[in-house]
N, C-alpha and C positions, 0 to 999 in steps of 0.2 A: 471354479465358479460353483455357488452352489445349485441345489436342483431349480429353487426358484427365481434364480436370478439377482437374489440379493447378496448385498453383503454381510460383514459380520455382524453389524450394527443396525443391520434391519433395511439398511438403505439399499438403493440399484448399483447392482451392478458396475464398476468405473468400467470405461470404452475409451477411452483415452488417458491412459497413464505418462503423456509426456513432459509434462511439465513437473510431474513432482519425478520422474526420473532423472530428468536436469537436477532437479533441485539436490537429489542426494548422492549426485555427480556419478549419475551412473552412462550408457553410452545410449543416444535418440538417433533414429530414423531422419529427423531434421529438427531445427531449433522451435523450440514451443514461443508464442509470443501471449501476454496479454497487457493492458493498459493501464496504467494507473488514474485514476477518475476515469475509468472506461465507460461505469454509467452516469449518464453526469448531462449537463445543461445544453450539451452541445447538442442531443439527439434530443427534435422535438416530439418523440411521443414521450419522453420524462418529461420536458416543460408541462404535456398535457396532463402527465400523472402528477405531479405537484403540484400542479395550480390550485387543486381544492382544497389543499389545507396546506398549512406552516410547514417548516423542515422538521422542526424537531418531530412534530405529530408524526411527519410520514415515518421517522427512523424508530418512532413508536408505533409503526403497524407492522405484520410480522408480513400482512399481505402486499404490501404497499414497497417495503423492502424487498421482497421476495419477486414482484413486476418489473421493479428496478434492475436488480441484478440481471436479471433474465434479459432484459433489453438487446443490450449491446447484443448477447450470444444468439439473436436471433438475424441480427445486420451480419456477423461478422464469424469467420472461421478461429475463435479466439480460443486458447488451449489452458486458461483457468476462467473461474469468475473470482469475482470478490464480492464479499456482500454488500450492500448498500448500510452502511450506516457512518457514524463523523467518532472522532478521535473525545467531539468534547462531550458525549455522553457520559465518559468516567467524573469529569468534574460536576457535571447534575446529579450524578448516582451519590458522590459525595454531600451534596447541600447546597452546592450552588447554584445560583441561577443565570440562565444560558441563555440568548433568544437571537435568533441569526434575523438583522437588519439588511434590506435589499439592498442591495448596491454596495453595503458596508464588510458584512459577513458579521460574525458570531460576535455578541455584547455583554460582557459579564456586569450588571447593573452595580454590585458592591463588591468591585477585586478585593484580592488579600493585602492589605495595606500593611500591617501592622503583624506583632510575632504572635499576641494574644488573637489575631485573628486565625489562626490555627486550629483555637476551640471548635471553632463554629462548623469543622469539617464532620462529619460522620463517620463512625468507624468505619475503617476500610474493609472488615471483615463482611459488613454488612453490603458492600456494592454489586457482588455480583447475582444476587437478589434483587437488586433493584434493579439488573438489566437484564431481566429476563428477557422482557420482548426481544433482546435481540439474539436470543438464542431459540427462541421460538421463530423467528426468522431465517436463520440459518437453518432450523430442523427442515421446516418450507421448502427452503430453495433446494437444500440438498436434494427431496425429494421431486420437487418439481423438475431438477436439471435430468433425473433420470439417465442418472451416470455417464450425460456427453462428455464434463469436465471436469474436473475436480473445482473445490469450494474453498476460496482464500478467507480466513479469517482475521480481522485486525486491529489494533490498539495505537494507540497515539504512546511513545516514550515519556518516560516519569519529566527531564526537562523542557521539553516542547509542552505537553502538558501545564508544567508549572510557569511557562511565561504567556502562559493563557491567563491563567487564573490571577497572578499578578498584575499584568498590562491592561486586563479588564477589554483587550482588542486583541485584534492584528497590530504588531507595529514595526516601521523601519529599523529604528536600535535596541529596541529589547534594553533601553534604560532600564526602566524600575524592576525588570527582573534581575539586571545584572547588577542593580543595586543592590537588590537581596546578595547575593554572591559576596559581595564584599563587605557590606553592612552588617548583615545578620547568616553569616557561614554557618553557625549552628542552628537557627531556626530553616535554612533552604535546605541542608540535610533532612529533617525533621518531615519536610514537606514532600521532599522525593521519595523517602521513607513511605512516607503513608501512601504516596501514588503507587510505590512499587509492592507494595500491599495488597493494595485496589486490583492491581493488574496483573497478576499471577495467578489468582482464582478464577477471574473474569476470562483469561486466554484460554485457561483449562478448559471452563466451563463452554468454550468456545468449540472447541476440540470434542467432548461430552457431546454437544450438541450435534456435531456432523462437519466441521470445519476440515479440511485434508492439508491445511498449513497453513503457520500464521507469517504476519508482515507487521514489525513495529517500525511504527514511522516517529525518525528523530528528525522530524524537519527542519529544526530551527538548531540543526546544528554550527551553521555557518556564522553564530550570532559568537561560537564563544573559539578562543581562540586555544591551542593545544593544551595550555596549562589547567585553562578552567574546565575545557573539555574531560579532560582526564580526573580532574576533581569533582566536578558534578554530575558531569553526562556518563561516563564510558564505567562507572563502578556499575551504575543500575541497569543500565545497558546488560551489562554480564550479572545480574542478580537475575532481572527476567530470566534472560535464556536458562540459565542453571536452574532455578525456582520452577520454571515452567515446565520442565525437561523431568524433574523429580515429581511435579505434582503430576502428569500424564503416568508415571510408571505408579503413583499408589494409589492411583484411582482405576489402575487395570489397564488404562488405553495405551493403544499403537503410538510409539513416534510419531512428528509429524513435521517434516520440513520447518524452519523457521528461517526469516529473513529478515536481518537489519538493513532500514534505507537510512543512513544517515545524509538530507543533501548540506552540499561546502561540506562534507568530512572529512574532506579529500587529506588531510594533515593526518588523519589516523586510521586510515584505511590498514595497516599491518594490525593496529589493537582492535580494529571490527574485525579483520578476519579470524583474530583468536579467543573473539569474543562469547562462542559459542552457537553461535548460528552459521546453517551450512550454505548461505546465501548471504552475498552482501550484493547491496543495491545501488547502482552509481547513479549519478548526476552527469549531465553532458557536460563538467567542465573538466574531466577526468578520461585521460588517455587511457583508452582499454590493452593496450599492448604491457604500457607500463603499471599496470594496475594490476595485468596478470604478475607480471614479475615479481610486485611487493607484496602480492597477497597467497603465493605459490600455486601449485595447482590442488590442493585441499579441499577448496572453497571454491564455490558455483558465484561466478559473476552475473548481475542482471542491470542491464540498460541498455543502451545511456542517450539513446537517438535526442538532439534538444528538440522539445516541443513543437519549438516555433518551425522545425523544419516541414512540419505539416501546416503550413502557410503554404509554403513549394507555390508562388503563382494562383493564390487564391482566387478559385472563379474561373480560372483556365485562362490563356492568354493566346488567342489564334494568332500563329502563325502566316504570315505574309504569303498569299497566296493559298492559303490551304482553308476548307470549307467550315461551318461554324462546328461541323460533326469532330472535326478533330481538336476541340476549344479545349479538351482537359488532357493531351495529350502529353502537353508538357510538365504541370505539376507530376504525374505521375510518373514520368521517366523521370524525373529531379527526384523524389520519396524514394523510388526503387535507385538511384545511384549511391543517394547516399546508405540506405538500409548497406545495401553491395557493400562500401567500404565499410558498414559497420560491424557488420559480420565477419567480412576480411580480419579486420584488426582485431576482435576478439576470440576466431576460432571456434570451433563446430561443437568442444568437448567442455561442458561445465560451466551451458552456459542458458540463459534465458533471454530473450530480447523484451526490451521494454524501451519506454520515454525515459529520459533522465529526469520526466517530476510529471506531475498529472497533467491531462488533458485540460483543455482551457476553451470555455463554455462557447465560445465563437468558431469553434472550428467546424470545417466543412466534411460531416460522417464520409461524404466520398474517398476523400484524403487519410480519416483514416483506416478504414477498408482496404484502399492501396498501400499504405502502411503495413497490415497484417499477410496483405496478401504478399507484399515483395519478399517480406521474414520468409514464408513458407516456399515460395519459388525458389530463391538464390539459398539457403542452405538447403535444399534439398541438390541445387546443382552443386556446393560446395563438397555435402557429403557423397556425389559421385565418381569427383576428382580426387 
């Protein structure tokens, strides 16, 4: 440590290194847990903080980001953050235009229809200039966290990405994206290309910023099926990590943990773990016993609790005879039984706990509290056994 408590980078001090020693599958005191949408709709002091302006605004204030993150780590004994910001800032950075609808989520007014509609993107070399704010965000938080946790930094993948910008929404089949796929094979190359562009500077510049690992998220992996995965998704997938991994060593910086989530990737869980990231990220529909097996012991696994398991009895449900004081007794022995067998089946060594997908704006913060809290109780008993 240095004389004044900083690090190399000017920042505080780290005081808890466990989760990024999970991540580079070294050996933890007990399993580090944090949340995916950990700060997020469910916790009403964010309602309160976003009320006064749009989504996009807040993910362009560096303050507004930086309050957000902080949130959660002020409820909960949580051993990363992640910054506050959304995956589709890279398609606005390009020239698109973005605008997240209540009740709807994110509305791209004129998707990419067409192959000439390709022009109308902006150089990718130019994007990560345009997202300053969010590494003025992250400079923030790094230092506002004053080295409780370390600071997850993150990017949405080049075809999650791309069936945003196509779909012009959210959608159930990812038609007109996977129209492109078949239709115009050369112009969707074209188009990942330019994202995977976008996002190799941007991840750096993340890193630069004060970021201690990043997380790409291939969400909408479960839309293509192993042929087209491996054609469109899993090349860019392994460009990032490579590209990112090169551009940290000639700009001077430290390594830094990286984690692919692909959710439904479950058909190519052996080419994510040799994808070059030292994390790969499950989904709850993914046996962690057998996922250790396919993926060797190499690779740092993280999940896979399903969401809804933090329902557990929402509201609490008294027990026959027993007073209204024990009304939450039971969700949380249901949260902590299954955490128990989650940890059971995944093992103490090379691994992080998480949700198998983000938190979901209705959930009760007590529930997840008991969530973090059972990770930290039951492997600390596991690693005494």
């Amino acid at each position: 440590m240095e004389a004044n408590g900083l690090g190399p980078q000017g920042f505080p001090e780290l005081k808890n290194d466990t989760f990024l020693r999970a991540a580079w599958g070294e050996e933890t005191d007990y399993t580090p847990v944090w949340c995916m949408r950990q700060a997020g709709r469910y916790l009403p002091e964010f309602r309160e903080t976003r009320a006064a302006q749009d989504f996009f605004s807040t993910c362009r204030s560096p303050e507004a980001c930086c309050e957000l993150t902080l949130q959660p780590l002020r409820r909960f004994p949580l051993d990363a953050a992640i910054i506050f910001s959304d995956i589709l800032v890279v398609p606005q950075a390009l020239g698109m235009e973005v605008t997240m609808v209540p009740g709807k989520g994110p509305s791209f007014p004129e998707p990419l229809r067409e192959e000439q509609d390709l022009e109308r993107l902006r150089d990718p070399a130019m994007v990560a200039s345009e997202l300053d704010y969010v590494f003025k965000a992250i400079t923030l938080t790094r230092q506002q966290l004053n080295g409780r946790v370390p600071l997850i930094g993150f990017a949405g993948a080049p075809w999650t990405l791309m069936t945003y910008m196509v779909e012009g929404s959210g959608s159930n089949t990812m038609a007109q994206a996977k129209r492109w796929l078949y239709q115009r094979p050369q112009a969707s190359h074209q188009l990942l290309h330019i994202l995977t562009d976008a996002l190799v500077p941007y991840l750096v510049g993340q890193v630069a910023a004060g970021a201690q690992a990043l997380q790409l998220f291939e969400s909408h992996a479960g839309h293509l099926g192993p042929q087209l995965f491996t054609q469109f998704a899993l090349p860019y997938i392994r460009d990032v990590a490579k590209r990112v991994k090169e551009g940290l060593q000639e700009a001077g910086l430290a390594p830094v943990p990286m984690i692919i989530f692909a959710k439904d990737g479950h058909f190519a869980l052996e080419e994510l773990a040799q994808a070059g990231y030292e994390v790969v990220g499950l989904d709850w529909t993914v046996v962690p016993k057998k996922a250790r097996e396919r993926v060797g012991k190499m690779v740092t696994l993280q999940g896979n609790l399903d969401p809804c398991a933090l329902y557990a009895s929402k509201g609490g449900q008294r027990l026959a005879g027993l007073p209204v004081a024990h009304a939450r007794l039971v969700p949380q022995e249901e949260i902590g039984r299954l955490v128990r067998q989650m940890l059971d089946d995944f093992g103490t060594k090379g691994y992080i706990a998480n949700l198998g997908h983000g938190l979901y704006p209705d959930m009760d913060p007590e529930h997840v509290g008991a969530f973090v809290d059972a990770v930290h109780k039951h492997s600390r008993l596991l690693q005494k056994n």
